[in-house]
PDB file of N, CA, C and O in Angstrom:
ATOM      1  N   UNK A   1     -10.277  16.401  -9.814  1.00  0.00           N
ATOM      2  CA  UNK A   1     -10.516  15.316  -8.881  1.00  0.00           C
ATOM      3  C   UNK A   1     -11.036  14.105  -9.641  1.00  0.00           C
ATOM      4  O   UNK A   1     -11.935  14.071 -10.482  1.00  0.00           O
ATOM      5  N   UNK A   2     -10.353  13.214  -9.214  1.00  0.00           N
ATOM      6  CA  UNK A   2     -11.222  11.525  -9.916  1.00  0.00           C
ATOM      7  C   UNK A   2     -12.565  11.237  -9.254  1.00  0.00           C
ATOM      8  O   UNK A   2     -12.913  11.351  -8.078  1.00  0.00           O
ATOM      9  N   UNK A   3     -13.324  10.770 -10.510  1.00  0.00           N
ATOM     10  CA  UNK A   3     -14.515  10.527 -10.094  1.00  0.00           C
ATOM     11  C   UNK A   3     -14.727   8.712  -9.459  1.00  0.00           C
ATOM     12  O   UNK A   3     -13.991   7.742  -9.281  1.00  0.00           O
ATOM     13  N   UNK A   4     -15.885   8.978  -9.326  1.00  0.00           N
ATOM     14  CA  UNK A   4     -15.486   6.804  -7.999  1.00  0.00           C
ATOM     15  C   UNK A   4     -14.878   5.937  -9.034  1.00  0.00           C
ATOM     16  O   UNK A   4     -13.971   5.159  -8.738  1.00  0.00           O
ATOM     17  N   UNK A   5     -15.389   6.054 -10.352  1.00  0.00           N
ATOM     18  CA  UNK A   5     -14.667   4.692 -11.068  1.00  0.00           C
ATOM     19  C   UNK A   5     -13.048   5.093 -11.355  1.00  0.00           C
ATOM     20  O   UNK A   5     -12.233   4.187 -11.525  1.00  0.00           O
ATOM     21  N   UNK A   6     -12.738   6.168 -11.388  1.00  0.00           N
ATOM     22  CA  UNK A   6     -11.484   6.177 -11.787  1.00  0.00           C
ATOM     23  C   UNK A   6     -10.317   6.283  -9.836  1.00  0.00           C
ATOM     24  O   UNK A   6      -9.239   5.800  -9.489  1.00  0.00           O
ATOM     25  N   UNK A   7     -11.282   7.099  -9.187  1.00  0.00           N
ATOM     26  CA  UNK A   7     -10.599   6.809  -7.894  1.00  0.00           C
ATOM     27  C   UNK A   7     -10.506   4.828  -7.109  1.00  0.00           C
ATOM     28  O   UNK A   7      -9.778   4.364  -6.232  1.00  0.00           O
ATOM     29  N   UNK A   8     -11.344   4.335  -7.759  1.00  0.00           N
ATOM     30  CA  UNK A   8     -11.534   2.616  -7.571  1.00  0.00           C
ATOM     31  C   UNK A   8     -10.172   2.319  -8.636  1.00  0.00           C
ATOM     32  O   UNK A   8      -9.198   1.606  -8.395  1.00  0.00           O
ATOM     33  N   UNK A   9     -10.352   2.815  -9.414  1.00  0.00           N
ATOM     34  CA  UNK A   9      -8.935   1.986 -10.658  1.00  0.00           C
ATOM     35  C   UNK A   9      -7.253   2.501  -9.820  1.00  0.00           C
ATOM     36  O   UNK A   9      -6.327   1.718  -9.608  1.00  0.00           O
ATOM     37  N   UNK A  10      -7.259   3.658  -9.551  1.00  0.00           N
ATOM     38  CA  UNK A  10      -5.752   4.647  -8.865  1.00  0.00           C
ATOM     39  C   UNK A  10      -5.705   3.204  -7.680  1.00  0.00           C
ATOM     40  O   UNK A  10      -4.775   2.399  -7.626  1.00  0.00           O
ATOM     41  N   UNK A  11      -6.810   3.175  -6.915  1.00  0.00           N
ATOM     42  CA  UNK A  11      -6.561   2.724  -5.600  1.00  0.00           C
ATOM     43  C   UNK A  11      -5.859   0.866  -6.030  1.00  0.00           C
ATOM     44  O   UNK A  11      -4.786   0.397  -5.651  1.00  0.00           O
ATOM     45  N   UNK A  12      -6.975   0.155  -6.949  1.00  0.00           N
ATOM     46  CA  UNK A  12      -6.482  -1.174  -6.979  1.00  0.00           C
ATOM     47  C   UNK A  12      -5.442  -1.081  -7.329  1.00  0.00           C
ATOM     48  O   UNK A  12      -4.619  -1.671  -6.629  1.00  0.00           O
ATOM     49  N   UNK A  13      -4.814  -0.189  -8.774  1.00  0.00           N
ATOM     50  CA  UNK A  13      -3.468  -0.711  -9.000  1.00  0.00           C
ATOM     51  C   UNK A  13      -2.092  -0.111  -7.702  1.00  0.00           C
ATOM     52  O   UNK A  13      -1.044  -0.703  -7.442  1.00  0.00           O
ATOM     53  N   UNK A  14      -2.494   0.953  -7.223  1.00  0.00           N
ATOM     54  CA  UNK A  14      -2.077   0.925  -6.100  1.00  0.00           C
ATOM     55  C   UNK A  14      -1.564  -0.127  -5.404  1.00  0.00           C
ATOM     56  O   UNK A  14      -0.373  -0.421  -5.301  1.00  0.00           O
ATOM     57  N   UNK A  15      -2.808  -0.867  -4.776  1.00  0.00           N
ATOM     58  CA  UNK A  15      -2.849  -1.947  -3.845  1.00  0.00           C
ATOM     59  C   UNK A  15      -2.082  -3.047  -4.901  1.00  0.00           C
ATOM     60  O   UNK A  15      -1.109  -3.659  -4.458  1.00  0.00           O
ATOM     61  N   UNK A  16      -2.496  -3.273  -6.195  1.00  0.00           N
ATOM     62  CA  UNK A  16      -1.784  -4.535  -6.783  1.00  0.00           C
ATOM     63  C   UNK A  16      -0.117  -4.385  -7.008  1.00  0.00           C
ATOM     64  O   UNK A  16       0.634  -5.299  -7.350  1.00  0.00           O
ATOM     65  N   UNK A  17       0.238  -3.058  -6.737  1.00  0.00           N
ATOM     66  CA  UNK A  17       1.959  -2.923  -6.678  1.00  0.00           C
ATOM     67  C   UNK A  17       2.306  -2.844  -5.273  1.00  0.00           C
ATOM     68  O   UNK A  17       3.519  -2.963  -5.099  1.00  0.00           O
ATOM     69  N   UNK A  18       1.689  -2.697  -4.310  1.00  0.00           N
ATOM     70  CA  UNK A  18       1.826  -3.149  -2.977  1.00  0.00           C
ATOM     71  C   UNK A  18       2.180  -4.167  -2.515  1.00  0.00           C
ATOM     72  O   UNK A  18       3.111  -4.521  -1.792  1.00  0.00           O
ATOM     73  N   UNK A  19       1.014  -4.823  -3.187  1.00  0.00           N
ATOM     74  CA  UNK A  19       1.333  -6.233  -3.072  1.00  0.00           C
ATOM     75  C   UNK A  19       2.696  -6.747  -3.496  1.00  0.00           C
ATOM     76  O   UNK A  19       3.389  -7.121  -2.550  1.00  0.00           O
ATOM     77  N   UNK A  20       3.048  -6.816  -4.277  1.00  0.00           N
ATOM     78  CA  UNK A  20       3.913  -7.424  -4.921  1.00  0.00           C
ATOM     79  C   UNK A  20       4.890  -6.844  -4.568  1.00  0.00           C
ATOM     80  O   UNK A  20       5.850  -7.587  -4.769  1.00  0.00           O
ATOM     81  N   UNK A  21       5.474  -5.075  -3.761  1.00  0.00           N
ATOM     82  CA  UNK A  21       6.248  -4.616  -3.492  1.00  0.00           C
ATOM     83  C   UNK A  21       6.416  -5.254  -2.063  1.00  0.00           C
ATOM     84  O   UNK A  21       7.525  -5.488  -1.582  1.00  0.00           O
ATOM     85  N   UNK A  22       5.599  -5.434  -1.623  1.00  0.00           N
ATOM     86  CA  UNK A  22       5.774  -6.838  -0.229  1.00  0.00           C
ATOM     87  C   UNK A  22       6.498  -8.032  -0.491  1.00  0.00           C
ATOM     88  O   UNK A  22       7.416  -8.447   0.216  1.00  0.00           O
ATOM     89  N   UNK A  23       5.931  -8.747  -1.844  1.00  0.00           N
ATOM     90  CA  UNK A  23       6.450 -10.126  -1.811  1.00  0.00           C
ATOM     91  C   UNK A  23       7.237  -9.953  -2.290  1.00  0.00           C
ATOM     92  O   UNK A  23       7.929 -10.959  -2.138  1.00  0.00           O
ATOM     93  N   UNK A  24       7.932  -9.011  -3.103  1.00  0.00           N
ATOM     94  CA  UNK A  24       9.043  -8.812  -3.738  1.00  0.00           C
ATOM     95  C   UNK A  24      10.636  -8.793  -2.806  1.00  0.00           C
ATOM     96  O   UNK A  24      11.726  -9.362  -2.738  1.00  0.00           O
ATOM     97  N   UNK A  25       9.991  -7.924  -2.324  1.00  0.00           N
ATOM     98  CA  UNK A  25      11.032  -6.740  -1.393  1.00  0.00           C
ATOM     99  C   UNK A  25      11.400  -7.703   0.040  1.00  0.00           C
ATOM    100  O   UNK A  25      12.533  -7.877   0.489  1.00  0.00           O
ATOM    101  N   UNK A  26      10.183  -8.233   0.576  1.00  0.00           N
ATOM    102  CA  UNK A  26      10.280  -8.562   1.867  1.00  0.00           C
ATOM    103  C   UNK A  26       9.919 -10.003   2.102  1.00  0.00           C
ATOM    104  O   UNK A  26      10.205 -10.605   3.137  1.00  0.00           O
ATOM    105  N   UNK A  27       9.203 -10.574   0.971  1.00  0.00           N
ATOM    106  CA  UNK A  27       9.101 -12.322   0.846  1.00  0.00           C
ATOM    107  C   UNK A  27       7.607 -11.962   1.934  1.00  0.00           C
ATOM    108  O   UNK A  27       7.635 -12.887   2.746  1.00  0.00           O
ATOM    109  N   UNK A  28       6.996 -11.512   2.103  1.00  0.00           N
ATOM    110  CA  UNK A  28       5.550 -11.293   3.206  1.00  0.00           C
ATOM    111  C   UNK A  28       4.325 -10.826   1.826  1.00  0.00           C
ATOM    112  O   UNK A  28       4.230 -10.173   0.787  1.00  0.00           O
ATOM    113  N   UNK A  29       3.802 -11.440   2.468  1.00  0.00           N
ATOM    114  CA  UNK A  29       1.742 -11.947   1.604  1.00  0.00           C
ATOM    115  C   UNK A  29       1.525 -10.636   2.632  1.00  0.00           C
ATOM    116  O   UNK A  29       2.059 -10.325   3.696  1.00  0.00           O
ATOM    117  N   UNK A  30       0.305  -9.913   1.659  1.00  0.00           N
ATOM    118  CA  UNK A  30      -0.234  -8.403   2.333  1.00  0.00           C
ATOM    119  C   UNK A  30      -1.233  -8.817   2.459  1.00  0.00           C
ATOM    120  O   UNK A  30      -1.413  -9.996   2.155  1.00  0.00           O
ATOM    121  N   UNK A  31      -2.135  -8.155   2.880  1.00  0.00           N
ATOM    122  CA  UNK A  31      -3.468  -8.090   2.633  1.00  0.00           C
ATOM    123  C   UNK A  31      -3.692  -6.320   2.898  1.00  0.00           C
ATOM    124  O   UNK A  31      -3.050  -5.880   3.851  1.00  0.00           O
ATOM    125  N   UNK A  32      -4.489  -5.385   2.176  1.00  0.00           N
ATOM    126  CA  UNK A  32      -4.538  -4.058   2.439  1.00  0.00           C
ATOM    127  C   UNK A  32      -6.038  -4.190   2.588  1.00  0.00           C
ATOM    128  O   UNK A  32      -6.778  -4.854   1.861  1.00  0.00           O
ATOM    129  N   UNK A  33      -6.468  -3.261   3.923  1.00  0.00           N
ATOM    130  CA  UNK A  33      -8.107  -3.624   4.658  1.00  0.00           C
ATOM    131  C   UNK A  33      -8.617  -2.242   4.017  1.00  0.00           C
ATOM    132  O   UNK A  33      -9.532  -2.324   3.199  1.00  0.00           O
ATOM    133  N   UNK A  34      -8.143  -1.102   4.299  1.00  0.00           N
ATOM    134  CA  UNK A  34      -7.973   0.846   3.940  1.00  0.00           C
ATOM    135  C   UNK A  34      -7.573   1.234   3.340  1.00  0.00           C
ATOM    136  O   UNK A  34      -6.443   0.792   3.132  1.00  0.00           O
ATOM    137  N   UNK A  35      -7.827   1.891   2.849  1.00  0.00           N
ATOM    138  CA  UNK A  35      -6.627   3.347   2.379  1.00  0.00           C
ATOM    139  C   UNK A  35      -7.146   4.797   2.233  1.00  0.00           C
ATOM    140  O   UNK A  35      -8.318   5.165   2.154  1.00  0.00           O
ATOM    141  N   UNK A  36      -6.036   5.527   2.215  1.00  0.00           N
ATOM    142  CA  UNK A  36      -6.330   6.964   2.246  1.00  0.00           C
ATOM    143  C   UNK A  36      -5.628   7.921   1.478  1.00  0.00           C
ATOM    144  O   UNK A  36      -4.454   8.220   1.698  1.00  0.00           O
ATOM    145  N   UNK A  37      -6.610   8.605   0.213  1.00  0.00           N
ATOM    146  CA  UNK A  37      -5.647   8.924  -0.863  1.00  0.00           C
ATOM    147  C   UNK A  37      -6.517  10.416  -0.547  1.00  0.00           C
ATOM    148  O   UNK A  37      -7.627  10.930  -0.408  1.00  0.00           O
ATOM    149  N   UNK A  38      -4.670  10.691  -0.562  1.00  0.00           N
ATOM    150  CA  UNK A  38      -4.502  12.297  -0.993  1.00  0.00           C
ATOM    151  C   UNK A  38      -5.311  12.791  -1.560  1.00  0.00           C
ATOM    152  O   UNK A  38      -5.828  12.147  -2.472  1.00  0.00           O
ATOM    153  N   UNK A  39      -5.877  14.431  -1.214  1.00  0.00           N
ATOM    154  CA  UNK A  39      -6.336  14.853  -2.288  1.00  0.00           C
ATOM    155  C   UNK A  39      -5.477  15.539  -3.162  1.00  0.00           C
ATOM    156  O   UNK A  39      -4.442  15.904  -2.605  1.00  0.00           O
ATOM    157  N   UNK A  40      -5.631  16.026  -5.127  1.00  0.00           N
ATOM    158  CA  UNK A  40      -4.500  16.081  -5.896  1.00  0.00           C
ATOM    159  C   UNK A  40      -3.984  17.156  -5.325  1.00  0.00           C
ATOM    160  O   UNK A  40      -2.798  17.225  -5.646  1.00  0.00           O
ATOM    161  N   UNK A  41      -4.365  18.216  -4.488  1.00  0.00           N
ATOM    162  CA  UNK A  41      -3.292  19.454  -4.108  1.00  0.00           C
ATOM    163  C   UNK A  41      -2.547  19.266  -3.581  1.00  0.00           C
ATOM    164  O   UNK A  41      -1.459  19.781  -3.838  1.00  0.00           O
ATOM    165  N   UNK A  42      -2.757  18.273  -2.372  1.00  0.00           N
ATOM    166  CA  UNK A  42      -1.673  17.531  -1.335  1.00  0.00           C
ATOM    167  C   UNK A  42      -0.641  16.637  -2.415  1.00  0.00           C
ATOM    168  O   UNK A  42       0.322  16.104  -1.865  1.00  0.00           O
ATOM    169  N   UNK A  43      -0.720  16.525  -3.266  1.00  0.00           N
ATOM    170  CA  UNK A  43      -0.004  15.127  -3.485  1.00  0.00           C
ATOM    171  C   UNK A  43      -0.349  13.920  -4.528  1.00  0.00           C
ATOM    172  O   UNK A  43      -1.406  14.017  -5.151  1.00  0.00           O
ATOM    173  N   UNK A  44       0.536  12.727  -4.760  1.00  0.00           N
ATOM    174  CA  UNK A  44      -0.537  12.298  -5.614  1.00  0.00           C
ATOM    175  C   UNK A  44      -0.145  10.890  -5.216  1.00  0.00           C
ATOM    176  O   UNK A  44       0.183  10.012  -6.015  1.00  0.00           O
ATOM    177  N   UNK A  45      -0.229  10.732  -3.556  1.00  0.00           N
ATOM    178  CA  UNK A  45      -0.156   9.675  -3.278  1.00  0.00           C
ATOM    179  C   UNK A  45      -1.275   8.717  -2.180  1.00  0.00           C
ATOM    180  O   UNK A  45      -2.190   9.366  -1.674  1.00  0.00           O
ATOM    181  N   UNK A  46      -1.205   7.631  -1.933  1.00  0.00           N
ATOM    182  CA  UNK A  46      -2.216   6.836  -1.963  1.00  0.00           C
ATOM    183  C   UNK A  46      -1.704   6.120  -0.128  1.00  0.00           C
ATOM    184  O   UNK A  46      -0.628   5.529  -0.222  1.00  0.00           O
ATOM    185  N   UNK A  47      -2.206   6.108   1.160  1.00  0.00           N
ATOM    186  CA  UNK A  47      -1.553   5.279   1.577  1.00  0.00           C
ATOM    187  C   UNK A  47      -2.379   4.017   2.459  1.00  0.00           C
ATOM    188  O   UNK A  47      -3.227   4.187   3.335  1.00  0.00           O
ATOM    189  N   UNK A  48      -1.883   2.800   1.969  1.00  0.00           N
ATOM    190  CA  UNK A  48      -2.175   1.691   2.137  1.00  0.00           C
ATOM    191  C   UNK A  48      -2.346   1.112   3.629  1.00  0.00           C
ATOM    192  O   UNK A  48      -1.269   1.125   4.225  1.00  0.00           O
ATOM    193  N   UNK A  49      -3.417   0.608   4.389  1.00  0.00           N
ATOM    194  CA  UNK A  49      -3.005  -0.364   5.663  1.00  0.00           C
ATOM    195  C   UNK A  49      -3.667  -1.358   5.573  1.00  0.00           C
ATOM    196  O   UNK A  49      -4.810  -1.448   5.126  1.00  0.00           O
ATOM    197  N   UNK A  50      -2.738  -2.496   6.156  1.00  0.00           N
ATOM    198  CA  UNK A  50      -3.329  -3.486   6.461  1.00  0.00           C
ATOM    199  C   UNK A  50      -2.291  -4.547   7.120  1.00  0.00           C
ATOM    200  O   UNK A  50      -1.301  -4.157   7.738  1.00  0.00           O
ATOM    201  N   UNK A  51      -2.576  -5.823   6.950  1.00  0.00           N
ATOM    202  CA  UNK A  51      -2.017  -6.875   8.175  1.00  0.00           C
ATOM    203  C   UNK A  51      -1.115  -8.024   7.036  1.00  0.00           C
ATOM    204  O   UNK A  51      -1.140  -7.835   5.820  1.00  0.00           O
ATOM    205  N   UNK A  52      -0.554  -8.886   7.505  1.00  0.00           N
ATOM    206  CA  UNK A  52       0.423 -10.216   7.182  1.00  0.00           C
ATOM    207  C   UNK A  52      -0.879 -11.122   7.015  1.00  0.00           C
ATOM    208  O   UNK A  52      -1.490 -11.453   8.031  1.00  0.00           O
ATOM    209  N   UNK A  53      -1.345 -11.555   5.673  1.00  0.00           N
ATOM    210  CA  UNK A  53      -2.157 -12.210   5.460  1.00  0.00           C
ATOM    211  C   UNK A  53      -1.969 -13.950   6.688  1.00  0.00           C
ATOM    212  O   UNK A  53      -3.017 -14.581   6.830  1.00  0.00           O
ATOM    213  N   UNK A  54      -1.185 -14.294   7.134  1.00  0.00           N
ATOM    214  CA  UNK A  54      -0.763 -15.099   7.781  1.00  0.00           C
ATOM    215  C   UNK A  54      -0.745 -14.668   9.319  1.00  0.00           C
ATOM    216  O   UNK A  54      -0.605 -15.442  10.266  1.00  0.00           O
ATOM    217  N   UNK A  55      -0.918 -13.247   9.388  1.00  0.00           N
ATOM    218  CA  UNK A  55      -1.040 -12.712  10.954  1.00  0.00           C
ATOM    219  C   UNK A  55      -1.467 -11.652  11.059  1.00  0.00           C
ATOM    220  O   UNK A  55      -0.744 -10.668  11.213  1.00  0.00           O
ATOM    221  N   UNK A  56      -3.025 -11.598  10.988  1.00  0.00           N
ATOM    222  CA  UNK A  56      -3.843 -10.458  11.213  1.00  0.00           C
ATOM    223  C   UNK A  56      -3.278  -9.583  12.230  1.00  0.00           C
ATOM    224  O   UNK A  56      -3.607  -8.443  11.902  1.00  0.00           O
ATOM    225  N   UNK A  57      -2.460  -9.540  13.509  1.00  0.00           N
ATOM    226  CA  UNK A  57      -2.125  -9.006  13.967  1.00  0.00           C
ATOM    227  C   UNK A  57      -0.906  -7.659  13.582  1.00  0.00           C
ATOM    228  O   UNK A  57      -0.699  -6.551  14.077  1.00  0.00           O
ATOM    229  N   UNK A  58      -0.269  -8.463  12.421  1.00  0.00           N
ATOM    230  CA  UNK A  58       1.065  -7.891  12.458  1.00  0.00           C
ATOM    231  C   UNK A  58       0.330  -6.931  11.419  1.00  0.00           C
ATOM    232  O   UNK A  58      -0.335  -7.328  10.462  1.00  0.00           O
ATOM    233  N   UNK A  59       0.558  -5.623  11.764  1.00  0.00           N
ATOM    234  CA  UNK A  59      -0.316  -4.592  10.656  1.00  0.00           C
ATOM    235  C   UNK A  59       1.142  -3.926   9.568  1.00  0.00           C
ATOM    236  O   UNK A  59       2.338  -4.177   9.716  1.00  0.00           O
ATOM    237  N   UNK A  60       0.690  -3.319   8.845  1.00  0.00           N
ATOM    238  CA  UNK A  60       1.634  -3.087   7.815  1.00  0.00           C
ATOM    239  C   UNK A  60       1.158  -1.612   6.864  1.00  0.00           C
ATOM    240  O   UNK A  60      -0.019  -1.285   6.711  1.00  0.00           O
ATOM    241  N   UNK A  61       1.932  -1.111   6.489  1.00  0.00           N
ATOM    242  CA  UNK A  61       1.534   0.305   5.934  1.00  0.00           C
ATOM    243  C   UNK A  61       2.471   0.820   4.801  1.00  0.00           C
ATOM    244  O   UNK A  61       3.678   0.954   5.001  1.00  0.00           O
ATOM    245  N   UNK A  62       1.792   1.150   3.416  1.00  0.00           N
ATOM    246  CA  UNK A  62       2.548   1.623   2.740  1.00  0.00           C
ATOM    247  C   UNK A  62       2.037   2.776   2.054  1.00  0.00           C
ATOM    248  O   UNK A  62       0.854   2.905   1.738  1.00  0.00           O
ATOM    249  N   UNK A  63       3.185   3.834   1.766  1.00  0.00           N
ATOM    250  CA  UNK A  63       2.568   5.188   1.177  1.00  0.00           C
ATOM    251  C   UNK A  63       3.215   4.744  -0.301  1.00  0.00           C
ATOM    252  O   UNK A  63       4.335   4.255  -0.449  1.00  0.00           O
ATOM    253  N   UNK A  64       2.275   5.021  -1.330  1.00  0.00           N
ATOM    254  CA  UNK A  64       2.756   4.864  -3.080  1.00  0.00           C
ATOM    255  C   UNK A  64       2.037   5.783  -3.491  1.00  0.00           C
ATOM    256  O   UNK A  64       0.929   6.161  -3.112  1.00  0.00           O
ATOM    257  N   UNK A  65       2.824   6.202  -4.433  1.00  0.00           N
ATOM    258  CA  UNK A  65       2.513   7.433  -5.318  1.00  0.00           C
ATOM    259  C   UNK A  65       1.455   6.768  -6.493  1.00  0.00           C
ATOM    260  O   UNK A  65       1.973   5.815  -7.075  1.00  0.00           O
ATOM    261  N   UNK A  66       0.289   7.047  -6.872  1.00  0.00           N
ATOM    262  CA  UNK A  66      -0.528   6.690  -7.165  1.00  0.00           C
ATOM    263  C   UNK A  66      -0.177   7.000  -9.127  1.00  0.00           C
ATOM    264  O   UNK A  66      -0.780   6.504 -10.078  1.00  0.00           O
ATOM    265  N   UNK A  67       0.387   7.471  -9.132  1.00  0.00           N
ATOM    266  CA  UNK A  67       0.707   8.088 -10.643  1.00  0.00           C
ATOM    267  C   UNK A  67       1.917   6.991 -11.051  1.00  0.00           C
ATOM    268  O   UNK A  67       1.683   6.119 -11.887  1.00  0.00           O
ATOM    269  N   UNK A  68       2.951   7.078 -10.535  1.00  0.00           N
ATOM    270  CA  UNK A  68       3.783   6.213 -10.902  1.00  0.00           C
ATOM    271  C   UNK A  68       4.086   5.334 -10.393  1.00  0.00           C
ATOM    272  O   UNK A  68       5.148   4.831 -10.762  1.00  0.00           O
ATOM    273  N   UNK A  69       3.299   4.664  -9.247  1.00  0.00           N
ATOM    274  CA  UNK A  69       3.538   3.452  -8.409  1.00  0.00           C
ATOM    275  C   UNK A  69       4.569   3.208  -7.726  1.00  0.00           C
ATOM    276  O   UNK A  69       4.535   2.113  -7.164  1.00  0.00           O
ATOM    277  N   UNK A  70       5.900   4.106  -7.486  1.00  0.00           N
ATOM    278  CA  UNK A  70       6.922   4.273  -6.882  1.00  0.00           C
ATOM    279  C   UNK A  70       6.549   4.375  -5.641  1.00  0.00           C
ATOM    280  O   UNK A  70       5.924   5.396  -5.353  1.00  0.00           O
ATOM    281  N   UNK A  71       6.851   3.233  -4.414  1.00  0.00           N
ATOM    282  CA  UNK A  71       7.024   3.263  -3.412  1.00  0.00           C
ATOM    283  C   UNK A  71       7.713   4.565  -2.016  1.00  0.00           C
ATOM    284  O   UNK A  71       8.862   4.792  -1.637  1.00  0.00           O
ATOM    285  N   UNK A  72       6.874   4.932  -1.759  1.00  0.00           N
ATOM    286  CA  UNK A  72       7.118   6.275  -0.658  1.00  0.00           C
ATOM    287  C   UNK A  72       7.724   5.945   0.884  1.00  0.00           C
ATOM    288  O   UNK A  72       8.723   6.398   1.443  1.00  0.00           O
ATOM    289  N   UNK A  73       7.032   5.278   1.200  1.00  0.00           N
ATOM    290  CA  UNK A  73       7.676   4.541   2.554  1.00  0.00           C
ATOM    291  C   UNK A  73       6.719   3.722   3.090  1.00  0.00           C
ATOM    292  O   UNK A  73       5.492   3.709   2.993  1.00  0.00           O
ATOM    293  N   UNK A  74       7.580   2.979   3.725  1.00  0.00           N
ATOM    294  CA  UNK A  74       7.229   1.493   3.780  1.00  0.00           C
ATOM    295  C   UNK A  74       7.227   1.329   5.722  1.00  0.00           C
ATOM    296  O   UNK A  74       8.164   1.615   6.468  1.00  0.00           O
ATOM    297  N   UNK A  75       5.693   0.722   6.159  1.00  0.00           N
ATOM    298  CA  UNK A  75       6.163   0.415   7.331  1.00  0.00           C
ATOM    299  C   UNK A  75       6.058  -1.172   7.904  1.00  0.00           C
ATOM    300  O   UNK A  75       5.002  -1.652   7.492  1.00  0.00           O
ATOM    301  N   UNK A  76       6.723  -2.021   8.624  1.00  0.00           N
ATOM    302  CA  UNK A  76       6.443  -2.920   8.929  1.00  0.00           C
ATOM    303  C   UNK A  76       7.243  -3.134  10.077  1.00  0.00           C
ATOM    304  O   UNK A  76       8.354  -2.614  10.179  1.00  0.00           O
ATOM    305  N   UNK A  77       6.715  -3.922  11.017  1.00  0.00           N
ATOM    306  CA  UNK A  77       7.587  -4.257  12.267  1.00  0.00           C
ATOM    307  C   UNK A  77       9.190  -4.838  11.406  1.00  0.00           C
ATOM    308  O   UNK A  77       9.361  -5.299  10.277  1.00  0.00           O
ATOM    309  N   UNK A  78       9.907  -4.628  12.244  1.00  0.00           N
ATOM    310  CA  UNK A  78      11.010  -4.488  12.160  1.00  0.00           C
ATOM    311  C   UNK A  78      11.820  -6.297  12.236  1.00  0.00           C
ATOM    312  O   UNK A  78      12.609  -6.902  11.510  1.00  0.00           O
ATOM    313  N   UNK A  79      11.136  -6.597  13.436  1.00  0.00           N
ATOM    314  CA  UNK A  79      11.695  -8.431  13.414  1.00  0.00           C
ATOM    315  C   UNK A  79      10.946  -9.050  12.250  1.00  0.00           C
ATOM    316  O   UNK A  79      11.457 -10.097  11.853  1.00  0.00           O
ATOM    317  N   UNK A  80       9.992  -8.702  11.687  1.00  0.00           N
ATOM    318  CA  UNK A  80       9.597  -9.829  10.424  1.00  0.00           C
ATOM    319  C   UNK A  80      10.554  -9.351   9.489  1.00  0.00           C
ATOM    320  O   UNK A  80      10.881 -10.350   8.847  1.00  0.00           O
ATOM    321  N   UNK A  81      11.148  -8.420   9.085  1.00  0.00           N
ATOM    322  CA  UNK A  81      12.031  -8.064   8.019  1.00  0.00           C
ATOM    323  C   UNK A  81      13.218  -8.811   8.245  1.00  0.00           C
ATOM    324  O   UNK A  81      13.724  -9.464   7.332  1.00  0.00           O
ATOM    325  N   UNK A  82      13.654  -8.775   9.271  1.00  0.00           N
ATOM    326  CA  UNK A  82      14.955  -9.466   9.901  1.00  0.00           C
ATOM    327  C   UNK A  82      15.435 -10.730   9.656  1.00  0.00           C
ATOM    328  O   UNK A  82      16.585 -11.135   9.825  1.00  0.00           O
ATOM    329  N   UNK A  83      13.975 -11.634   9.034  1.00  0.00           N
ATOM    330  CA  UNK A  83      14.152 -13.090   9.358  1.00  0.00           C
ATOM    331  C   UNK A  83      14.471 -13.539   8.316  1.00  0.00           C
ATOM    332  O   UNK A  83      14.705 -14.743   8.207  1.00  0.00           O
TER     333      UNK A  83
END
C-alpha cells in the first residue's frame, strides 16, 4: 500500500493527465474536486470527479489507471461533447 506522500504523488499525476485528457480529447477545462483510488488488490486505478471549470454544474468523471495513466472511461454529459 502507498504511504500519504506517495498516494498524494499517484493521485496529482493522475489528475494532471486528466486534465489534459479533457482538453485534449474534448477541448473542456476540468477541474477534479475528489477522488477515489482503488485499493492495489482491486486494481490500480484512480477515479476522478469533478465539474467544467466554466460550469460548476456540469459534473464530469474519469476512471485512469494510476500506473500507466491510460484512460479507463470517461464520463461527461453527452451535449457538451457534441458541440
Amino acid at each position: 500500500m502507498f504511504d500519504s506522500h506517495e498516494n498524494t504523488q499517484v493521485i496529482n499525476k493522475a489528475i494532471e493527465a486528466g486534465i489534459t485528457h479533457f482538453k485534449e480529447k474534448y477541448g473542456l477545462n476540468v477541474e477534479f474536486t475528489r477522488h477515489k483510488l482503488n485499493p492495489p488488490d482491486l486494481g490500480t486505478d484512480v477515479g476522478l470527479y469533478g465539474h467544467l471549470v466554466e460550469d460548476k454544474d456540469t459534473e464530469v468523471f474519469l476512471l485512469i489507471n494510476y500506473e500507466t495513466l491510460e484512460v479507463v472511461t470517461v464520463g461527461v454529459p453527452e451535449e457538451i461533447i457534441q458541440k
